[in-house]
N, C-alpha and C positions, 0 to 999 in steps of 0.2 A: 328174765322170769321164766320159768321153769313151767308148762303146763301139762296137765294129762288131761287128752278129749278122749270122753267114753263114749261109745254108741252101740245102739242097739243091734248095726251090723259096720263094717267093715267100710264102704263104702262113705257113711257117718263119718263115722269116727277120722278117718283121712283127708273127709272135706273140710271137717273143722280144724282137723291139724295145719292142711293148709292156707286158714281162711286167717290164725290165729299166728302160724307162721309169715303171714306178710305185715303184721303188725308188728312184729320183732320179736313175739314170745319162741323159746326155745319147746317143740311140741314132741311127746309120745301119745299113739295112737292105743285105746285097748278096744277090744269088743266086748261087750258087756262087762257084768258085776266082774264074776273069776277072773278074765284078763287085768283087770282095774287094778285090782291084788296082787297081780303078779307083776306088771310090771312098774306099780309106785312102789312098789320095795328095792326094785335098783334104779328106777328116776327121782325118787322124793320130789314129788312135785310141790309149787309155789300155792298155785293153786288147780283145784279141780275143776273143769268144763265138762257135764255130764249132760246127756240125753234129757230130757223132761221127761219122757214114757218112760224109760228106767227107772225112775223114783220111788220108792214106794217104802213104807215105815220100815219092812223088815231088810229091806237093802240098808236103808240109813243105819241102823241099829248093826249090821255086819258090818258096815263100814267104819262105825265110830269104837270098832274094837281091833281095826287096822290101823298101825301108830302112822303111814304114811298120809293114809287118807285121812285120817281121822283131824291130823293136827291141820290140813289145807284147807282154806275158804273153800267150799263148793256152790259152783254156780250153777243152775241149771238153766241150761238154752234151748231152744226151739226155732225151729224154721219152719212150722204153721201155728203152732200156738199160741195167742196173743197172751201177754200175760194178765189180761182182765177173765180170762177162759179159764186161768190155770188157778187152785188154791192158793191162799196166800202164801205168801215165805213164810211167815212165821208157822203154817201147817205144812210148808213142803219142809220143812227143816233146811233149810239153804239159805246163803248168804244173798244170795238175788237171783235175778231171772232173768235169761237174755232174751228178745226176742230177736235174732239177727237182722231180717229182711225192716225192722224199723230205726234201728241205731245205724246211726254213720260210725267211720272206723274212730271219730276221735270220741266220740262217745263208749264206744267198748274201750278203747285205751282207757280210758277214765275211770270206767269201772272195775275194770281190772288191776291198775294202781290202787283203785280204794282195795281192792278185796285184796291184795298182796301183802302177806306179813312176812318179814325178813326173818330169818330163823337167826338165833346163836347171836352174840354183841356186836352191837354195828360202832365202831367208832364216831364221834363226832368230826365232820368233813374237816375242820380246821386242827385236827387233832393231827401229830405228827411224832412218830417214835423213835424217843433219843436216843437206841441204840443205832437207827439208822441213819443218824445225826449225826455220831458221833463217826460211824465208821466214811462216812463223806466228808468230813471236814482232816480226817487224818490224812488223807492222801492230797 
């Protein structure tokens, strides 16, 4: 899975990458909104991992007219702010809310899973293609 962590500065944004990286997500770092733009245009990320202070209507509204960003789950996480402190999702415009220092790592797996949408058709796992059926049974 595919992640872009945003943060407010640089420091951010690479802790989560490697906080996100030892769970096995694949991570790009941006610094703020413009970075975020620039580089889910050549990551397409799976899902978004963004700052909570970053948030704000007129970010979401830029972002939901970037096809990268736009089409990812966005989560927003924090590392002081509990999510009883923060609006709700349904007003931060976000798929959920992390707070890191209270989830264990299998609980961010978990949410993470939920919040991941596969892009493009996924075959069914028992599904198998008679062209490369056919060219193994010839030899």
């Amino acid at each position: 899975m595919r992640l872009l962590c945003v943060g407010r500065h640089a420091y951010l944004s690479e802790h989560l990458c490697r906080y996100f990286q030892e769970l096995g997500a694949d991570c790009a770092a941006a610094v703020g909104a413009a970075d975020a733009r620039v580089v889910a245009a050549s990551f397409e990320p799976h899902v978004v991992v963004c700052d909570c202070d970053l948030l704000s209507p007129a970010l979401l509204d830029e972002w939901a007219t970037e096809r990268f960003i736009a089409e990812a789950p966005l989560l927003a996480v924090s590392l002081t702010h509990r999510p009883e402190e923060m609006p709700p999702v349904e007003l931060l415009g976000v798929s959920g809310v992390i707070y890191l220092p209270a989830l264990d790592r299998t609980q961010v797996k978990a949410l993470l899973a939920g919040a991941h949408r596969r892009r493009g058709v996924m075959p069914p796992d028992d599904w198998h293609s008679p062209i490369a059926t056919a060219s193994v049974s010839a030899h």
